[in-house]
N, C-alpha and C positions, 0 to 999 in steps of 0.2 A: 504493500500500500504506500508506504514513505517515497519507493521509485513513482511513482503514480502522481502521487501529492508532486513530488519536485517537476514531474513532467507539465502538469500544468500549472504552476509558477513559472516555468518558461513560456510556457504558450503566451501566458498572460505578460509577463514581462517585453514577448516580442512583439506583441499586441500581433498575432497569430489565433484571430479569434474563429477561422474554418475548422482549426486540428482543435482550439479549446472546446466549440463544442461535442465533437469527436468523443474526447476523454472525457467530458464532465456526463456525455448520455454512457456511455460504458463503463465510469465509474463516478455516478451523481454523489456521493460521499467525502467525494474527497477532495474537493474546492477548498475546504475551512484549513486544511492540513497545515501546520505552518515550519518554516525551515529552522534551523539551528539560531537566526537572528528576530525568532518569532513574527514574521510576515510571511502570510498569507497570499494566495496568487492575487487576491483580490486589493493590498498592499503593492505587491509587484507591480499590477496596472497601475495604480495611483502614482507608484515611484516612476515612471516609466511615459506616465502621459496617455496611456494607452484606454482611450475612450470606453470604444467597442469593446474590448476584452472587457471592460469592467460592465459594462450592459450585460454581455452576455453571464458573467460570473453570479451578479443580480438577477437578470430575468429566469437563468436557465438553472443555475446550482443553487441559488437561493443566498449566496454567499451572503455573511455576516457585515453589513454594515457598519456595524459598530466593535469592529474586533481592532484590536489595541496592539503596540510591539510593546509586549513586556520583559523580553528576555535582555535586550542591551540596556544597563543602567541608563547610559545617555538620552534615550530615549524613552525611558519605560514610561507605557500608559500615553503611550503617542498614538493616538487614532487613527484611521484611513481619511478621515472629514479634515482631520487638522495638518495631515499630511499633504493634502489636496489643495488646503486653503494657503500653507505654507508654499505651496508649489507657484500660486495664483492661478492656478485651473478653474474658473470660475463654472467651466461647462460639468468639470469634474462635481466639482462641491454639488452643483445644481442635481446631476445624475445620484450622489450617492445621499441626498435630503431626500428625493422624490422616492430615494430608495428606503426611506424610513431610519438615516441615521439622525440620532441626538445631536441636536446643532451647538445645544450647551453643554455636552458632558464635559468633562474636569480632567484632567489629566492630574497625577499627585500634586503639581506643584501651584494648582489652584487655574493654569491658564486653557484655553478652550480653542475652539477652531479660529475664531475668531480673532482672539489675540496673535494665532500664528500670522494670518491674513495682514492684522496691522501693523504688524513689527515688521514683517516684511515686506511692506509697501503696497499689497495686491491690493488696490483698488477695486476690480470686478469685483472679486471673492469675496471680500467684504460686504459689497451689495450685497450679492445675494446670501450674504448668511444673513444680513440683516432685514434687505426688504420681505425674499422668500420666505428663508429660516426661521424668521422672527428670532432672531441671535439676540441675548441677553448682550446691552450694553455697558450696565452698570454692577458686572459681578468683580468681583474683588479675587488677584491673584495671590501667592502667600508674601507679596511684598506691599500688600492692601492698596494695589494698583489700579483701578481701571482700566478697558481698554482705551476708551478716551485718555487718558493720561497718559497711556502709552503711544497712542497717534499724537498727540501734540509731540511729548518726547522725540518723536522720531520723524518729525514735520511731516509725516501723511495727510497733506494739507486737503485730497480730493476725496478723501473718506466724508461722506454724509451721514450721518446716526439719526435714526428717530427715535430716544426715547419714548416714555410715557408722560413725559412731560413740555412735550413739542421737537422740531427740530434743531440738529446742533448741526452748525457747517463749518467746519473747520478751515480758516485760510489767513 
C-alpha cells in the first residue's frame, strides 16, 4: 500500500491527473497516505501548483481537506489551505474552501491560512479567504497579533478586510 500511496503523491505532485485517477479508482484508499515529511498527494498538489490533480484528489478520492504536515517541526500543523494561501494560489485556496476546508483552523502557533496569505503579500488569497471564506480577521496569533497588524507590519497595502465592524482599507 505505502508503494501505492507514494505513486500517487507523484501523480499529484506532476499534476499527472489521467494516471491519478487510474490509481485513486484501483486503489480509492489511499489518496490520504502521507510520506515520511507527512504530506499527503493532496499536499503534493498544493506544493506543486497543480490545480486539476487536487480536483480530482477532492472530487474523486474524497481526499482530506483539512489534513495538516505534522511530522516536520518547522512546519507542524501546516495545512493544505495555508499552504495554498502561502503559495498565493488564490484559485487553489478557492478549490480546496468549496472543498469544505476550515478557512480559520489554527495551526499550534495560533496563525491560520490567512495570516500565511498576508505575511506573504498574496493579495488574491487573501480575498478570497476573506470575501469567500469568510476568514476571521481579528483572531489573535500566540504573539497576540492580528492579521491586520501583520499586513500593516509588512505594508500589504492592497489587502481589503471586512470586519464586523465595516470596512478596513489598508494604504
Amino acid at each position: 500500500m505505502k508503494d501505492m500511496e507514494e505513486e500517487i503523491r507523484q501523480a499529484a505532485a506532476a499534476g499527472d491527473h489521467k494516471r491519478l485517477k487510474s490509481l485513486i479508482k484501483a486503489h480509492p484508499g489511499a489518496a490520504d497516505g502521507k510520506d515520511s515529511s507527512g504530506r499527503t498527494a493532496l499536499r503534493m498538489a498544493v506544493d506543486h501548483g497543480r490545480l486539476e490533480a487536487a480536483r480530482v484528489l477532492i472530487d474523486r478520492a474524497g481526499a482530506d481537506v483539512n489534513s495538516v504536515n505534522a511530522v516536520d517541526a518547522a512546519a507542524d500543523g501546516n495545512s493544505v489551505l495555508s499552504a495554498a494561501a502561502e503559495r498565493g494560489d488564490a484559485a487553489m485556496v478557492r478549490l480546496l474552501l468549496r472543498g469544505g476546508a476550515e478557512v480559520d483552523a489554527r495551526q499550534p502557533d495560533g496563525t491560520t491560512a490567512l495570516y500565511w496569505a498576508v505575511v506573504k503579500g498574496r493579495t488574491r488569497a487573501s480575498r478570497v479567504l476573506v470575501e469567500e471564506g469568510k476568514a476571521e480577521v481579528d483572531v489573535r496569533d500566540s504573539n497576540d497579533r492580528t492579521v491586520l497588524c501583520w499586513a500593516v507590519r509588512g505594508g500589504c497595502v492592497e489587502v481589503t478586510f471586512t470586519p464586523n465592524v465595516g470596512t478596513v482599507e489598508l494604504g
